[in-house]
C-alpha positions as CSV (number, residue, x, y, z in Angstrom):
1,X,0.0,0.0,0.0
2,X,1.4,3.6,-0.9
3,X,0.6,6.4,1.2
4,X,0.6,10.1,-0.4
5,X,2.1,11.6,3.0
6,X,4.9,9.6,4.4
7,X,4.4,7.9,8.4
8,X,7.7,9.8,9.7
9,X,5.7,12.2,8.4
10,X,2.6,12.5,11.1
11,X,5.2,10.7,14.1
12,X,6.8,14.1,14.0
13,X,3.9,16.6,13.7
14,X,2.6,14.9,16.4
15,X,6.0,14.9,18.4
16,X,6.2,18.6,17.8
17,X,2.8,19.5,19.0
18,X,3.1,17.2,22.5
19,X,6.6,18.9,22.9
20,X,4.7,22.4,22.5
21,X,2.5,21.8,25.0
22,X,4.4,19.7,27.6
23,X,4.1,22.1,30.3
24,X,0.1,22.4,29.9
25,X,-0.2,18.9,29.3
26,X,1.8,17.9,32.5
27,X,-0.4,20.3,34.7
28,X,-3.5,19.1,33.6
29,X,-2.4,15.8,33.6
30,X,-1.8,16.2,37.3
31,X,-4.6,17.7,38.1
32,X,-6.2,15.0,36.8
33,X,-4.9,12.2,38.5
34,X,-5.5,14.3,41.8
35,X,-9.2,14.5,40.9
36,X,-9.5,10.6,40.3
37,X,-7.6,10.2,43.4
38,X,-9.9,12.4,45.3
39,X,-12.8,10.8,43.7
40,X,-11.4,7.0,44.8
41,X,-11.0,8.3,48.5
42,X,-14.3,9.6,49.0
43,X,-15.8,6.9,47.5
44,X,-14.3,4.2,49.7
45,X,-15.6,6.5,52.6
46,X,-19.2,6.1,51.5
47,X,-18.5,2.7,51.1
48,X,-17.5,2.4,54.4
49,X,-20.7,4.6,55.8
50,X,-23.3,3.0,54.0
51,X,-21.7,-1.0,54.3
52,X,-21.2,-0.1,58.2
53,X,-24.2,2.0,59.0
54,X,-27.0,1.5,57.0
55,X,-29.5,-1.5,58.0
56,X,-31.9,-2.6,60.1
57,X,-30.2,-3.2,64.0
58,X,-31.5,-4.7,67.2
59,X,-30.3,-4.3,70.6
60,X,-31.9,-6.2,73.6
61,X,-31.5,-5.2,77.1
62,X,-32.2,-7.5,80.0
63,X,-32.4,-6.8,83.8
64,X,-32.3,-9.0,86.0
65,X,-31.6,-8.4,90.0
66,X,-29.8,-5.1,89.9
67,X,-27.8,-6.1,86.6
68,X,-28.4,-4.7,83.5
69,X,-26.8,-6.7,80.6
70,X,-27.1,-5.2,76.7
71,X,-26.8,-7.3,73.6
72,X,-25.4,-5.6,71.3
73,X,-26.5,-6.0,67.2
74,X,-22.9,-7.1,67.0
75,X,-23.4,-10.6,69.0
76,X,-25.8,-11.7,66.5
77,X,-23.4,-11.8,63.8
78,X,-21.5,-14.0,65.5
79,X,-21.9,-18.4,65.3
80,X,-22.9,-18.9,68.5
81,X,-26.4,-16.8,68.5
82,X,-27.8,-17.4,72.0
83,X,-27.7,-15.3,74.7
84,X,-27.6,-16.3,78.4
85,X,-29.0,-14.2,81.4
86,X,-29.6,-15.6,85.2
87,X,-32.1,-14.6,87.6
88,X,-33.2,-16.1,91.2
89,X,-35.7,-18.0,92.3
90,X,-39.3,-16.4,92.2
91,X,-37.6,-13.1,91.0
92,X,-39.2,-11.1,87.6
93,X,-36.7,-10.2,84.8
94,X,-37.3,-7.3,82.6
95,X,-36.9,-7.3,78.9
96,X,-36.2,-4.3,76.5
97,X,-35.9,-4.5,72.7
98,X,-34.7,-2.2,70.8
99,X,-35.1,-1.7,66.6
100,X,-33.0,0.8,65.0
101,X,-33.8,1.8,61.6
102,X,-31.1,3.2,60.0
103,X,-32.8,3.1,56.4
104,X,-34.2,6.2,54.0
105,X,-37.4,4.5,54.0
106,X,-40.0,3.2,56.8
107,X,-39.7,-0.3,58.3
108,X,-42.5,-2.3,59.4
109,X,-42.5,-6.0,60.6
110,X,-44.1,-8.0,63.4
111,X,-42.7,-8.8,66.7
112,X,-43.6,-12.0,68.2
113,X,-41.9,-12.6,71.6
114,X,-42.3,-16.1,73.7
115,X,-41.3,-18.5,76.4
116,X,-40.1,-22.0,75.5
117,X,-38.7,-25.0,77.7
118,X,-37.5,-28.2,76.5
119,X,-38.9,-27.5,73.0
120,X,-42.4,-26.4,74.2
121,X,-43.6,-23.2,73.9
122,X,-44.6,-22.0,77.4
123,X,-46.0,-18.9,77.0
124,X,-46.4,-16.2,74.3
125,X,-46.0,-13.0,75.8
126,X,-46.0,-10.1,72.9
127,X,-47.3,-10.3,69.3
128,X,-47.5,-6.5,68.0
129,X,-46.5,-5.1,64.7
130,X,-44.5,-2.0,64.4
131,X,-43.5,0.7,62.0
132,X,-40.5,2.8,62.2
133,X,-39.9,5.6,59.9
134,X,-36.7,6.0,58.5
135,X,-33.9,6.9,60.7
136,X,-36.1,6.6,64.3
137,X,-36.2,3.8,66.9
138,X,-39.1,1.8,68.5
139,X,-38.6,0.2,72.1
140,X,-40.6,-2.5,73.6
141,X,-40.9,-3.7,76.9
142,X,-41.9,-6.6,78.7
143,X,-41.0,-8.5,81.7
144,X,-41.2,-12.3,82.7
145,X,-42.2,-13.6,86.5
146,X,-40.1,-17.2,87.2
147,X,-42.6,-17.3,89.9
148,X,-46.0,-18.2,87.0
149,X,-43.4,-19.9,84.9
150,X,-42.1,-22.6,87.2
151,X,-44.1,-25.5,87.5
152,X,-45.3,-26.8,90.5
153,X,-43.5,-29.9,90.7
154,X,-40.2,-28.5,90.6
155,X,-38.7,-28.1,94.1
156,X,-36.5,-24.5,94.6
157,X,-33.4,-26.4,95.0
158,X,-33.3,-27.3,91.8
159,X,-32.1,-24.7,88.7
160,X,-34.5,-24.5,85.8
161,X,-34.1,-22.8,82.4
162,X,-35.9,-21.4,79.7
163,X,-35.9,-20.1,76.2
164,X,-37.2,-16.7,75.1
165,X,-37.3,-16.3,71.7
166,X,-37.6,-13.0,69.9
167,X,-39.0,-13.0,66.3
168,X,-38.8,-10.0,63.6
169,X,-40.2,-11.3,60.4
170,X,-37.6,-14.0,59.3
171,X,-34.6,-12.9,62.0
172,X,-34.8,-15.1,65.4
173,X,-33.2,-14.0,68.8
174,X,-32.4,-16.8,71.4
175,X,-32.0,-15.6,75.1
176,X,-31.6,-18.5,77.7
177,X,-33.1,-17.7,81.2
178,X,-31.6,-19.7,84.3
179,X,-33.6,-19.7,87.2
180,X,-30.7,-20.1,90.2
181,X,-32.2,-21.6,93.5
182,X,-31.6,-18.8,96.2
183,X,-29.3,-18.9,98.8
184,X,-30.6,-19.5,101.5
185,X,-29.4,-17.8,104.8
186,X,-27.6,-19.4,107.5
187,X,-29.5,-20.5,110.5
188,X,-28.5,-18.4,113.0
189,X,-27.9,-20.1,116.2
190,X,-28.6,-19.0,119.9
191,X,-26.5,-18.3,122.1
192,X,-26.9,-20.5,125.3
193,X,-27.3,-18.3,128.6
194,X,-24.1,-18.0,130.9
């Protein structure tokens, strides 16, 4: 093939008018890769933000005694999902759950809370439906009495357990109850008169 303008030809023109404007070319060069470089930080940051934030999150608070323990949204993630709180003999342990929506739009779902033992369900204590708007919080509270749970033929020396579960739609929280006999007191002996 035969070309009317030889190749050296254009390699030069073009050599000539990159070596004119070097100087431009290198600035806004620059600046470009600083913009991209920009751009690339701030969006891992929003990565970050909306991967670590953003979702629906739970938190359950149980007292028991004079101890307040919180599970965290955290715990869930982890294998082991059940959570284990201990309470005396005959005494009541309150309950607080906690749904954090952290989504542009409203969540709804229905909460179903109950008592189970030995793969029986006991009890159901709360079956309400709720609806948080986005970015708000909606608390319920309940509380359990060992003293109606127990039954009858179970003397108070003997520990005793129990499942609450906590349902939200599909997602499942397991808290184990143990009911701890109470210590009893020492007899407190006379003293025999002198």
């Amino acid at each position: 093939m035969v070309f009317s303008t030889p190749l050296w030809y254009y390699a030069t023109t073009l050599l000539r008018r990159f070596g004119e404007n070097w100087e431009y070319m290198a600035t806004k060069r620059r600046n470009l890769f600083l913009y991209l470089t920009l751009a690339c930080f701030f969006g891992l940051i929003a990565i970050f933000i909306v991967d670590g934030y953003m979702g629906i999150y739970d938190t359950i608070y149980i007292t028991a005694g004079e101890r307040e323990q919180k599970v965290e949204p955290d715990f869930w993630l982890r294998q082991d999902r059940i959570w284990s709180a201990g309470v005396n003999w005959g005494e009541k342990v309150f309950f607080r759950y906690e749904v954090d929506n952290r989504q542009f739009s409203s969540y709804t779902a229905d909460i179903e809370v109950s008592v189970w033992h030995s793969q029986e369900k006991v009890r159901d204590l709360l079956s309400q439906p709720i609806s948080i708007g986005a970015f708000d919080k909606e608390q319920l509270e309940w509380e359990i009495d060992t003293a109606e749970l127990l039954p009858s033929d179970v003397p108070p020396e003997q520990s005793y357990e129990f499942t609450v579960i906590i349902k939200r739609g599909q997602v499942e929280r397991n808290i184990i109850v143990y009911i701890n006999y109470p210590a009893y007191p020492s007899k407190v002996v006379p003293v025999p008169p002198r």
